[in-house]
MDTraj code that builds the backbone (N, CA, C; nanometers):
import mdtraj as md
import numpy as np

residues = "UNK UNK UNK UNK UNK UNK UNK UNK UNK UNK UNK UNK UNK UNK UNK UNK UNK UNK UNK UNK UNK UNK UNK UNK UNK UNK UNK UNK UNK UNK UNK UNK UNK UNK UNK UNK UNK UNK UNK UNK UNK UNK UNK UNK UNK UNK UNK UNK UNK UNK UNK UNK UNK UNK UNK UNK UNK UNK UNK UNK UNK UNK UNK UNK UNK UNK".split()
xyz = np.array([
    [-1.6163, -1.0945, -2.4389],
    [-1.6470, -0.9825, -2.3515],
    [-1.6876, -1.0316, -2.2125],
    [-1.7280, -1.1569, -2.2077],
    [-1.7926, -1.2006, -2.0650],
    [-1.6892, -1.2549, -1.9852],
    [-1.5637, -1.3177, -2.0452],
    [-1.4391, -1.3470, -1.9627],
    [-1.3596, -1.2293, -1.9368],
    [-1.3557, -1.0899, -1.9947],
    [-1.3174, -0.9969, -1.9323],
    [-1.3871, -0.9511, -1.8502],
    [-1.5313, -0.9520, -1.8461],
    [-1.5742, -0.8716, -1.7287],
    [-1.5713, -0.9866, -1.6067],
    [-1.5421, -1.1236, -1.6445],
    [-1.5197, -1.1752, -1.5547],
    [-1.3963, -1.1684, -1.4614],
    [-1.3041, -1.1541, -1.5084],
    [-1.1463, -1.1474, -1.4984],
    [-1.1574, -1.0150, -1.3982],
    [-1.2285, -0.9101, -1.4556],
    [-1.1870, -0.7473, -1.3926],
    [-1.2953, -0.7720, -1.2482],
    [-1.4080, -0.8671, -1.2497],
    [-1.4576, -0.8799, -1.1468],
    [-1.3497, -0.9578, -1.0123],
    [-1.3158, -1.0966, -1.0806],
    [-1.1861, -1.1385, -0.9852],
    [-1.0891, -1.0448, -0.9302],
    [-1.0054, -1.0188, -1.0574],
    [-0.9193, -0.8850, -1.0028],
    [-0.9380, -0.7269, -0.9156],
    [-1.0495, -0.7176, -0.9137],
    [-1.1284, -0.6169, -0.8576],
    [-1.1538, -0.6627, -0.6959],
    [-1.1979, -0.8156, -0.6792],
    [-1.2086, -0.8344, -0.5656],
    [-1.1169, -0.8435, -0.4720],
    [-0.9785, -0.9145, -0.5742],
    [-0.8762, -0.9202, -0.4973],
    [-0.7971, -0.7919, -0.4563],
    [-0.8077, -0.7163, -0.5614],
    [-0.7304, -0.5727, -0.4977],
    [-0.8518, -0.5298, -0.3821],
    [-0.9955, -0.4925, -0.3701],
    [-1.0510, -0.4133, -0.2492],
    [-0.9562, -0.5341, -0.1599],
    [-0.9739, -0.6858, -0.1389],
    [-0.9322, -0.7249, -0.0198],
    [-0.8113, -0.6865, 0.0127],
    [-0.7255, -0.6630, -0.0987],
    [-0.5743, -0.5911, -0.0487],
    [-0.5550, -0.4877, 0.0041],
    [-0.6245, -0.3710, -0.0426],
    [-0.6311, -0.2715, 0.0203],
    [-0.7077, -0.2438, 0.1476],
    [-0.7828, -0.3313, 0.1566],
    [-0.8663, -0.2680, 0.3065],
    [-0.7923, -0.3226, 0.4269],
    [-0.7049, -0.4823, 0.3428],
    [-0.5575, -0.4976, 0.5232],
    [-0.4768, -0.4158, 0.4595],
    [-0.4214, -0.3612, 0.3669],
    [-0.3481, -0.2509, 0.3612],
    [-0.4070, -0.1056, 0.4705],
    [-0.5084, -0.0669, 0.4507],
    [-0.5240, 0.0308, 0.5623],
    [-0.5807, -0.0218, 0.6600],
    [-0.6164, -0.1102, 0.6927],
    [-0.6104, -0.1438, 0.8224],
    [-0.4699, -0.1665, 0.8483],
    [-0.3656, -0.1941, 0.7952],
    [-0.2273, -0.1786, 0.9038],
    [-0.1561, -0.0591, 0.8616],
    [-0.2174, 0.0282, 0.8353],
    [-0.1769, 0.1688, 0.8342],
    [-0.2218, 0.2347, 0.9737],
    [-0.3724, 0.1899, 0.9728],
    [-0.4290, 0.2319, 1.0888],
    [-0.3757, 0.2080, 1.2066],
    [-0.3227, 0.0790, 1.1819],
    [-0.2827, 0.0432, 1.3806],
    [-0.1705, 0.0673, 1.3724],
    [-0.1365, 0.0782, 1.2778],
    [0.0233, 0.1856, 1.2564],
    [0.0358, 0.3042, 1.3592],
    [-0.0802, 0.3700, 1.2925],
    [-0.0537, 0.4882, 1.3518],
    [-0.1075, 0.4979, 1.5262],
    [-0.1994, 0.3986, 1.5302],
    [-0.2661, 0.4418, 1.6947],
    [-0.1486, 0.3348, 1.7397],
    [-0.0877, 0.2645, 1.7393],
    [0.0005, 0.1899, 1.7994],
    [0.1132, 0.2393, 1.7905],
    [0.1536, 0.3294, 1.7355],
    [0.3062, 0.3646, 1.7029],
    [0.4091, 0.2979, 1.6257],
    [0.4222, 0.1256, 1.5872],
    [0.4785, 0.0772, 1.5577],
    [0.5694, 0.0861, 1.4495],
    [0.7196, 0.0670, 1.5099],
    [0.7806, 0.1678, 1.3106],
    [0.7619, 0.0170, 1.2022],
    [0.7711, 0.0955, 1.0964],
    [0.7420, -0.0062, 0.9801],
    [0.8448, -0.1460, 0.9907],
    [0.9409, -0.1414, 1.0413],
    [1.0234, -0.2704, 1.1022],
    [0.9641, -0.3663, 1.1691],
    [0.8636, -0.3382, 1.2824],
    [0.7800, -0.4261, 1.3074],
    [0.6909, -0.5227, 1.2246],
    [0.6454, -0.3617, 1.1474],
    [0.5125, -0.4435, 1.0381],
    [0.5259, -0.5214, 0.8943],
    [0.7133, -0.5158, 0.9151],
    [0.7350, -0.6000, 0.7562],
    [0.6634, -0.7890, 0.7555],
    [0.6255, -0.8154, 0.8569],
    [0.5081, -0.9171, 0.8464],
    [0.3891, -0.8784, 0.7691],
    [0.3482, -0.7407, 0.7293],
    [0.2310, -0.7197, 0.7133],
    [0.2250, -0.7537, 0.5731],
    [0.3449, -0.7518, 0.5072],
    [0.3633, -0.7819, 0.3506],
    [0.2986, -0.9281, 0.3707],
    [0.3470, -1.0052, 0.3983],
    [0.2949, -1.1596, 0.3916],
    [0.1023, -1.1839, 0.4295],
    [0.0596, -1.0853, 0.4978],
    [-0.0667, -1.0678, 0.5014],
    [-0.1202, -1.0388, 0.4089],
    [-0.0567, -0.9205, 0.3224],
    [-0.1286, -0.8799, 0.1964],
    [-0.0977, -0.9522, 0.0867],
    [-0.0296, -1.0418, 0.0487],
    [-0.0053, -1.1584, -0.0403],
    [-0.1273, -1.2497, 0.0440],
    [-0.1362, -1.3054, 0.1264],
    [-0.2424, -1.4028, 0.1468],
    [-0.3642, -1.3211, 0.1448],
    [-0.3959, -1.1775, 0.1647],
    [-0.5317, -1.1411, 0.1228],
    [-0.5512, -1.1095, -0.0214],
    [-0.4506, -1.1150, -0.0746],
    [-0.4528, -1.1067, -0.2030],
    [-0.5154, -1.2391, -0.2869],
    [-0.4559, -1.3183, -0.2348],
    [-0.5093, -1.4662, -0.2601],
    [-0.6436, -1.5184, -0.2294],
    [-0.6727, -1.4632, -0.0986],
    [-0.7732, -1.4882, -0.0481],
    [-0.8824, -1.4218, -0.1598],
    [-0.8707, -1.2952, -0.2152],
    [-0.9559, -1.2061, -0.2790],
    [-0.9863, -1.2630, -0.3924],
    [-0.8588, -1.3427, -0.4228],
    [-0.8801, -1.4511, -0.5935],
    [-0.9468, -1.5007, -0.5669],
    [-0.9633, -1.5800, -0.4682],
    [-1.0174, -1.7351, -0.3968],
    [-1.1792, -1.6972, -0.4591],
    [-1.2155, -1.5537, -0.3410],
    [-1.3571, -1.5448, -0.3267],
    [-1.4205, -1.4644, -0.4672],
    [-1.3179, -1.4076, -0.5185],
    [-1.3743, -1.3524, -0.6937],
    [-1.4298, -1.4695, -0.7638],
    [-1.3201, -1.5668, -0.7808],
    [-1.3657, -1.6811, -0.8738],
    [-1.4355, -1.7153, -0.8378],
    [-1.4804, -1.7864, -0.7350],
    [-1.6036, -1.8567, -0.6509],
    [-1.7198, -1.7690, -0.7073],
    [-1.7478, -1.6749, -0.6478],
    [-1.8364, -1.5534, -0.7366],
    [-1.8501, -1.5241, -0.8432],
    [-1.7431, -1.5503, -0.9598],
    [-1.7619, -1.5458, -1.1042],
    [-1.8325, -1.6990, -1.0870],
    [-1.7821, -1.7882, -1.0638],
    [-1.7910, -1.9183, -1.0712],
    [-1.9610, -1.9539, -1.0552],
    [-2.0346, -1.9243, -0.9330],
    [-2.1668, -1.9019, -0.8596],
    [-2.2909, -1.8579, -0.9563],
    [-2.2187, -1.7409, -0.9749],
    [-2.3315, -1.5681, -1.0203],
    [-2.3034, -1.5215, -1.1452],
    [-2.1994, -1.5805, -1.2421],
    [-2.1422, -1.4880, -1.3750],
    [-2.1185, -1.5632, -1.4645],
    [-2.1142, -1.6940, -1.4628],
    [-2.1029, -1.8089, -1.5667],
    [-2.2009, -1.8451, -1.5361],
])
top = md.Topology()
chain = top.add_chain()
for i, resn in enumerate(residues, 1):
    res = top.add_residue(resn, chain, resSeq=i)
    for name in ("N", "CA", "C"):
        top.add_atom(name, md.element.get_by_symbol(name[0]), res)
traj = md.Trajectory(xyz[None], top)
């Protein structure tokens, strides 16, 4: 039970970090105008914040939960 709540803590961190550069490039989407052709870079952002979100979950399971 303690490696799942560990796991859903990792995975948990990594999706908020996905989603919050997910709307943040929604946002400057819209005050910038930019059509989504521009922002197909933004995919490669959200794979590295995705990663990034693993990075800092485990570290935190790693720290505070083991």
């Amino acid at each position: 039970m303690k490696y799942i709540i560990a796991l859903l803590i990792i995975l948990g961190t990594a999706i908020i970090f996905t989603l919050v550069k997910w709307l943040d490039g929604k946002i400057t989407q819209k005050r910038t105008g930019k059509s989504s052709e521009e922002l197909k870079n933004n995919k490669k952002w959200l794979i590295i914040s995705f990663i990034g979100g693993l990075i800092i979950g485990l570290l935190y399971v790693i720290l505070f939960y083991i």
